[in-house]
C-alpha positions in Angstrom: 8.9 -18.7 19.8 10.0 -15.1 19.1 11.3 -13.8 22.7 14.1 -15.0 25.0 11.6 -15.7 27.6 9.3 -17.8 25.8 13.2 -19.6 24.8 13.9 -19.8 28.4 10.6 -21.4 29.0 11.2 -23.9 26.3 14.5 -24.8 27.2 13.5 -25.7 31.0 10.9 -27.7 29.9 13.2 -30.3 28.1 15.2 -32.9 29.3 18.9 -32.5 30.7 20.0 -34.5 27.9 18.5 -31.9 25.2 19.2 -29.2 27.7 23.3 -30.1 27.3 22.5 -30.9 23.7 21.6 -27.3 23.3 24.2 -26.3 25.3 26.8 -27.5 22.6 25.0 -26.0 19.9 24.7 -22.3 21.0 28.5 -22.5 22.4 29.4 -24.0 19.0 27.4 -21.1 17.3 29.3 -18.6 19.5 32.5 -20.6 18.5 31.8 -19.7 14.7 30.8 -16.2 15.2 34.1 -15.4 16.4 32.8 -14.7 20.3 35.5 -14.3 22.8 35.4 -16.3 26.7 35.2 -14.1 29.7 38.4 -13.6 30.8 39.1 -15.9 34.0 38.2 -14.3 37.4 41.1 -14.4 39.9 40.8 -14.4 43.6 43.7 -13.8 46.1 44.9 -17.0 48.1 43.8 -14.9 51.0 40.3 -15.7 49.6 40.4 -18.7 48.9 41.9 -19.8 52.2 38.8 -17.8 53.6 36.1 -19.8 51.7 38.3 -23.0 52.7 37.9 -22.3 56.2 34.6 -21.1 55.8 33.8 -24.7 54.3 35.4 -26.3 56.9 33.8 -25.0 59.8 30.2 -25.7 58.1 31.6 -29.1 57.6 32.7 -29.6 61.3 29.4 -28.0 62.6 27.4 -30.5 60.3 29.3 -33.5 61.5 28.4 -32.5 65.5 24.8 -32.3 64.2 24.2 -28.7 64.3 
């Protein structure tokens, strides 16, 4: 295996448990080379309330059976 995709390819093909195994190891691997985390996103609490409401509604039209 030489390119990403043929990595990609490999990596769907296995199990979730070697899929989170794998996981560890390249996060541990960015861990060592020094990489920085994304810096977290922020959203306004007019947002948020928006996606709340948003949720609810698709909750209440599921529960009528819509």
């Amino acid at each position: 295996m030489s390119t990403l995709s043929e990595i990609e390819a490999a990596a769907d093909a296995l199990p979730a448990e070697q899929k989170q195994e794998l996981l560890l190891f390249l996060a541990a691997r960015l861990r060592a080379q020094g990489a920085s985390l994304p810096e977290p996103r922020k959203f306004s609490h007019e947002q948020i309330a928006g996606w709340i409401a948003q949720d609810e509604a698709d909750l209440q039209r599921f529960r009528e059976g819509e």
